[in-house]
N, CA, C and O atoms as a DFTB+ gen file, in Angstrom:
228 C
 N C O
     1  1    -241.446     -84.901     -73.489
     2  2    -241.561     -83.453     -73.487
     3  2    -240.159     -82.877     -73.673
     4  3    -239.225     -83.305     -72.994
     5  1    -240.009     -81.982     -74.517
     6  2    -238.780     -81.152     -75.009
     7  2    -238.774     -80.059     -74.083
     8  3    -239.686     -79.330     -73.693
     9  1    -237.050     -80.115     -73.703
    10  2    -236.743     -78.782     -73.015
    11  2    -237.543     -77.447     -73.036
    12  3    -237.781     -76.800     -72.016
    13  1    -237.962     -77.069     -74.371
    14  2    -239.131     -75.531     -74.904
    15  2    -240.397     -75.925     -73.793
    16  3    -240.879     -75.171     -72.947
    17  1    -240.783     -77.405     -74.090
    18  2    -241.676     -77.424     -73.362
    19  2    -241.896     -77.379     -71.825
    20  3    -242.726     -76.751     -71.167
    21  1    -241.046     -78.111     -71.499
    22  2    -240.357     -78.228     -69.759
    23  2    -240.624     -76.370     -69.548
    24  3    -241.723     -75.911     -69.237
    25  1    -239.383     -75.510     -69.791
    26  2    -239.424     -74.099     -69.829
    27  2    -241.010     -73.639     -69.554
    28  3    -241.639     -73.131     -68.626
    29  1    -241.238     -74.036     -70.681
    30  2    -242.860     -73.316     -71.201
    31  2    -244.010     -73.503     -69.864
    32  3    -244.321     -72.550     -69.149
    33  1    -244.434     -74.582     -69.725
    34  2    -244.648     -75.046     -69.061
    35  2    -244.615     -74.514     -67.114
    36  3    -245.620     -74.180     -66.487
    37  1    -243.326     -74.579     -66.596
    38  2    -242.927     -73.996     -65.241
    39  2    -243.287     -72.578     -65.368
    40  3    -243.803     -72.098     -64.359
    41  1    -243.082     -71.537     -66.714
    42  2    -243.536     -70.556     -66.384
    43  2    -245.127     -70.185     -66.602
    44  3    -245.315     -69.001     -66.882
    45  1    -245.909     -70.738     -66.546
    46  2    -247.426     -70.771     -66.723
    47  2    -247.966     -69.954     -65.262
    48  3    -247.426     -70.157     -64.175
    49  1    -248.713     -69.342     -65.390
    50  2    -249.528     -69.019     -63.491
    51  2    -250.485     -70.142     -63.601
    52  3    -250.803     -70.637     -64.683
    53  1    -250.945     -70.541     -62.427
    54  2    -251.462     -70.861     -62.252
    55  2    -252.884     -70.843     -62.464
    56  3    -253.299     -69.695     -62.619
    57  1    -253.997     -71.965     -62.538
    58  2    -255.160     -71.678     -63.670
    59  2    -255.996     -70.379     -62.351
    60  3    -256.875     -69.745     -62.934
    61  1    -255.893     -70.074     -61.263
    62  2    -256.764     -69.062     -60.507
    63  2    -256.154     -67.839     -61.156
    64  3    -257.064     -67.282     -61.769
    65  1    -254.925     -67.116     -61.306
    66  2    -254.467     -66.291     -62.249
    67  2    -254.992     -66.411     -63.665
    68  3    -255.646     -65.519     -64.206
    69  1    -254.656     -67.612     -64.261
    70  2    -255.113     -67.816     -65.831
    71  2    -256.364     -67.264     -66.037
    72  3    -256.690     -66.676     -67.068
    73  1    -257.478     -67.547     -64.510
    74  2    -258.660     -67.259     -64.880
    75  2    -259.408     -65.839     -65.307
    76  3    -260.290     -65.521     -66.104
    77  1    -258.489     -65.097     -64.247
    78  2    -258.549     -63.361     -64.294
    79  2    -258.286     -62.792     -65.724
    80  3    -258.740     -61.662     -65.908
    81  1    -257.567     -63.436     -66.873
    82  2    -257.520     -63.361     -67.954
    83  2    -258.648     -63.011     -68.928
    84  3    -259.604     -63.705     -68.581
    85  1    -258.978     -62.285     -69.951
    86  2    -259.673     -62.612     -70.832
    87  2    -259.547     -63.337     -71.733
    88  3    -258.693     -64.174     -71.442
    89  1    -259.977     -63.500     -72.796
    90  2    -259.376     -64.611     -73.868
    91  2    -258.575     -63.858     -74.787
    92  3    -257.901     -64.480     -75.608
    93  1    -258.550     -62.442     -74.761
    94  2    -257.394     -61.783     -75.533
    95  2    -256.494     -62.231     -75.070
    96  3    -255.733     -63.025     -75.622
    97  1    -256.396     -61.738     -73.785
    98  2    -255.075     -61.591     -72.808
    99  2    -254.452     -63.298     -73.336
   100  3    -253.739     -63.682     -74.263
   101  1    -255.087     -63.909     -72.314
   102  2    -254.995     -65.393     -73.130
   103  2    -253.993     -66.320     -73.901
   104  3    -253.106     -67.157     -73.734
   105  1    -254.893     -65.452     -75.108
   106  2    -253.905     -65.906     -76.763
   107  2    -252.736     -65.184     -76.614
   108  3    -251.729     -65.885     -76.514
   109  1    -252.567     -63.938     -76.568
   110  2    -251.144     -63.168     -76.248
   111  2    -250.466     -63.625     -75.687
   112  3    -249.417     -63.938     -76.249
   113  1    -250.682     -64.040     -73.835
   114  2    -249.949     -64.896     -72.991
   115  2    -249.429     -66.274     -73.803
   116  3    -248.254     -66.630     -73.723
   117  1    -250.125     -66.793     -74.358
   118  2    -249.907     -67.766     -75.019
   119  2    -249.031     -68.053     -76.179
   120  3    -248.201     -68.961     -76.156
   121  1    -249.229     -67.247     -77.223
   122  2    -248.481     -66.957     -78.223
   123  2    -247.236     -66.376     -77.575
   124  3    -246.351     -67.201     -77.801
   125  1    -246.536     -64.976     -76.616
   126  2    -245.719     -65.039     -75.880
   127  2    -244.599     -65.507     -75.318
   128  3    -243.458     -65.052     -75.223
   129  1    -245.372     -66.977     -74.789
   130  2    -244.845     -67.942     -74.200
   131  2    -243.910     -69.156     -74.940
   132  3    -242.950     -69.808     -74.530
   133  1    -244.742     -69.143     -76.385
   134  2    -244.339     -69.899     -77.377
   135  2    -243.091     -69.345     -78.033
   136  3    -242.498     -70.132     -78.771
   137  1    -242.621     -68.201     -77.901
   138  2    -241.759     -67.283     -78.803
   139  2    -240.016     -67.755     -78.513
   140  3    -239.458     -68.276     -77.547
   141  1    -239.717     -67.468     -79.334
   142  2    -238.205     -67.591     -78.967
   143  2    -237.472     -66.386     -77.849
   144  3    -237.767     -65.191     -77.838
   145  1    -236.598     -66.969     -77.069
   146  2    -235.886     -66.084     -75.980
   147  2    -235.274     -64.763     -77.007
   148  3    -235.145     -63.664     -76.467
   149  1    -234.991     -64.882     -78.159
   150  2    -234.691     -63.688     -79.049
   151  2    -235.867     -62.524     -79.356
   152  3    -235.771     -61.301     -79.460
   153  1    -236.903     -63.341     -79.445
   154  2    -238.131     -62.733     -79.935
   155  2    -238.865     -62.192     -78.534
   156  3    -239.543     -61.165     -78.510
   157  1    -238.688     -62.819     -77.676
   158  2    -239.225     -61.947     -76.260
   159  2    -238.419     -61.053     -76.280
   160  3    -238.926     -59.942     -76.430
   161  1    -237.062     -61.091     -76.165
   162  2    -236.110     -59.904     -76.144
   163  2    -236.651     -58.744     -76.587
   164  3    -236.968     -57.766     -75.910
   165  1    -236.781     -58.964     -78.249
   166  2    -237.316     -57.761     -79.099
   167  2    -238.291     -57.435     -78.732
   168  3    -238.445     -56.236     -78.968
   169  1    -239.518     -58.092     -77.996
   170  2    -240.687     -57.340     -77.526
   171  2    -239.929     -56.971     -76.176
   172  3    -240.032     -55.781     -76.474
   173  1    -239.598     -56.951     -75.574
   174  2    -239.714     -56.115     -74.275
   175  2    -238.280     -55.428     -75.163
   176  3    -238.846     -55.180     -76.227
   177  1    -237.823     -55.289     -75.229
   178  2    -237.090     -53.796     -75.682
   179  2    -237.735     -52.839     -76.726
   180  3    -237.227     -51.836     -77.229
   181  1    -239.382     -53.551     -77.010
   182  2    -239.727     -53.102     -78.068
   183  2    -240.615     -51.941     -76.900
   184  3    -240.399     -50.731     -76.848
   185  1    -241.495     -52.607     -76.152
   186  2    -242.155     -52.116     -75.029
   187  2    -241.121     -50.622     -74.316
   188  3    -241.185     -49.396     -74.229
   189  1    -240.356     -51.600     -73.996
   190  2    -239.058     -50.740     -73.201
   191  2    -238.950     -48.781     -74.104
   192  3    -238.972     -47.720     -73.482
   193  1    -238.873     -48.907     -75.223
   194  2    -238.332     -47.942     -76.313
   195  2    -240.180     -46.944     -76.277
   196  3    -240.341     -45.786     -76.662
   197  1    -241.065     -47.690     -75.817
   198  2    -242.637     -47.322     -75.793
   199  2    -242.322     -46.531     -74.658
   200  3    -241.997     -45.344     -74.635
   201  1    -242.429     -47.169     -73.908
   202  2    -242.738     -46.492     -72.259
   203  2    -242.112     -45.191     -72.320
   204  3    -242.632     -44.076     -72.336
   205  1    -240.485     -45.658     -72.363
   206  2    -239.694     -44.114     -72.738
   207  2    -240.513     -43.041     -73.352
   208  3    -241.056     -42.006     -72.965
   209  1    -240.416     -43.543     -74.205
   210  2    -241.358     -42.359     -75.220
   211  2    -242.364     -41.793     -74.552
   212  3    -242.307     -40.624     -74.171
   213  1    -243.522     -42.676     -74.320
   214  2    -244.364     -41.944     -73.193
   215  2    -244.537     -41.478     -72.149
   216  3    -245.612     -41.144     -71.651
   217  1    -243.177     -41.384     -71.576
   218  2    -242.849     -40.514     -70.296
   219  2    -242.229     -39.468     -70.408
   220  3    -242.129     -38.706     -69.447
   221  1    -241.491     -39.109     -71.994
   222  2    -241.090     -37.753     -72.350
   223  2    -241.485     -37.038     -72.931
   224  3    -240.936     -36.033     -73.381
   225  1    -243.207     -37.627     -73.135
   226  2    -244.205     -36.682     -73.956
   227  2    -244.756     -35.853     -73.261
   228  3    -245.552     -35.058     -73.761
């Protein structure tokens, strides 16, 4: 198992959390998880630049 995976892996919830999931949620969590530490970045600053916005509307 490769370091990505080790990472990947420890941050998982646990399957009683996993379960509360739908299968959208899911694939997102999933795909997510798979992403590069650059590419999470850009989504949560992408999120980040959202929220703003919708609190000064």
């Amino acid at each position: 198992m490769d370091q990505d995976e080790k990472k990947n892996t420890r941050m998982e919830k646990p399957n009683s959390e996993m379960s509360e999931l739908n299968q959208e949620e899911r694939n997102l969590l999933t795909r997510y998880r798979a992403m590069s530490d650059q590419d999470r970045e850009y989504i949560q600053h992408f999120v980040s630049v959202l929220t703003s916005a919708g609190a000064q509307a």
